[in-house]
C-alpha positions as CSV (number, residue, x, y, z in Angstrom):
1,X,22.6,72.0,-90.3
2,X,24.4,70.5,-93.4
3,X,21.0,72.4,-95.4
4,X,22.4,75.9,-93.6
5,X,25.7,75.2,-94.5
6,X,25.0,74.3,-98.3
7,X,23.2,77.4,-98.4
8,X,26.0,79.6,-97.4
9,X,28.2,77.5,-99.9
10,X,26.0,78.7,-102.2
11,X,26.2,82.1,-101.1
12,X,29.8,82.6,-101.2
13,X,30.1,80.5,-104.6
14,X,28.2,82.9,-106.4
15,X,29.3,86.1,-104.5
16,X,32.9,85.0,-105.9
17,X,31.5,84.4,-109.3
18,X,30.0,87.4,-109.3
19,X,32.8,89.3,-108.1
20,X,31.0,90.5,-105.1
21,X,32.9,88.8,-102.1
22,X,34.5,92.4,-101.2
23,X,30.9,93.5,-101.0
24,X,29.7,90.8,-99.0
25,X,32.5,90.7,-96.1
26,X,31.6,94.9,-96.0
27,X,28.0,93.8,-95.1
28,X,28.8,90.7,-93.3
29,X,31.5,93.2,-91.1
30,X,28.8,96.0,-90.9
31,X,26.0,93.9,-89.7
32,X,27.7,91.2,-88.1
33,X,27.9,91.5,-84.4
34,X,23.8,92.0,-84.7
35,X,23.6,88.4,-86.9
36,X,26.0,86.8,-84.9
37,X,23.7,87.7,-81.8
38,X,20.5,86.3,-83.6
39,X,22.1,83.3,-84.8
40,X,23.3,82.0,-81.6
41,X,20.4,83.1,-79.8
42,X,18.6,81.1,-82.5
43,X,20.9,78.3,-82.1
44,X,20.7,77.6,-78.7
45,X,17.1,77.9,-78.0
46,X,16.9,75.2,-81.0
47,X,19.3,72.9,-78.7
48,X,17.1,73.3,-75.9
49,X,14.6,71.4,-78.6
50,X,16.7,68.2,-78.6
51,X,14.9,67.3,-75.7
52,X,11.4,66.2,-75.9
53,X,10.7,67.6,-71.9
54,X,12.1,71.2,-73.6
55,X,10.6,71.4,-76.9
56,X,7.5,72.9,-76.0
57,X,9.4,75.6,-74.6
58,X,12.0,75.8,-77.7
59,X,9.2,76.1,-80.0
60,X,7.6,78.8,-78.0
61,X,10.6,80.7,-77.6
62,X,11.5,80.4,-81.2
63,X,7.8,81.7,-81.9
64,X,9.0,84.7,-79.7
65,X,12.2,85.3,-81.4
66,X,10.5,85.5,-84.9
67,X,8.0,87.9,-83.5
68,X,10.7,90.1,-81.8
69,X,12.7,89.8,-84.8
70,X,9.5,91.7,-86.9
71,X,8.9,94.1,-84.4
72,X,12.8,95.2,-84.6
73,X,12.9,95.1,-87.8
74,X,10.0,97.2,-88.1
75,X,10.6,99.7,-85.8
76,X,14.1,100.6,-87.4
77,X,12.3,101.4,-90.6
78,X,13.8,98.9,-92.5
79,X,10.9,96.5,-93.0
80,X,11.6,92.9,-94.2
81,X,9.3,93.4,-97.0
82,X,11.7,96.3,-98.0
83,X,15.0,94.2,-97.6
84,X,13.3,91.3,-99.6
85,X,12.3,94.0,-102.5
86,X,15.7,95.6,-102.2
87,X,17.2,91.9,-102.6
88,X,15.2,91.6,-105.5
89,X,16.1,94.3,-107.0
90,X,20.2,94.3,-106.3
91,X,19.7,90.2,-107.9
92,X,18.3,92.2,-110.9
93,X,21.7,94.0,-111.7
């Protein structure tokens, strides 16, 4: 948790910097009922890890979340590879 939350630090320290944060609450807003979703489902199924009876069945869940997540992703059109190369390439401006 404190590694997630360094990393968002991070993330809104150099949107600021950058003078993007306008920009990144518009995405945030845009996509943010759909993250929110993912996140706690993500959340929660880690939880269920905590216990050492559940953690076979966190991991495997989590193992189907990444995969459903792919699949999504793909079927939208919007490929992961082509949001990590279109990350590259807004970083580059």
């Amino acid at each position: 948790m404190p590694i997630f939350l360094a990393l968002v630090g991070i993330i809104l320290i150099v949107a600021g910097v950058r003078g993007k944060e306008t920009e990144l609450l518009t995405q945030f807003a845009d996509d943010g009922k759909h993250f929110v979703a993912w996140a706690l489902l993500i959340v929660v199924v880690g939880a269920m890890g905590f216990s050492q009876r559940l953690r076979p069945i966190s991991t495997s869940f989590l193992v189907l979340i990444v995969i459903a997540f792919f699949i999504a992703s793909y079927r939208q059109g919007n490929s992961i590879i082509n949001g990590f190369n279109q990350l590259i390439q807004a970083s580059k401006t």
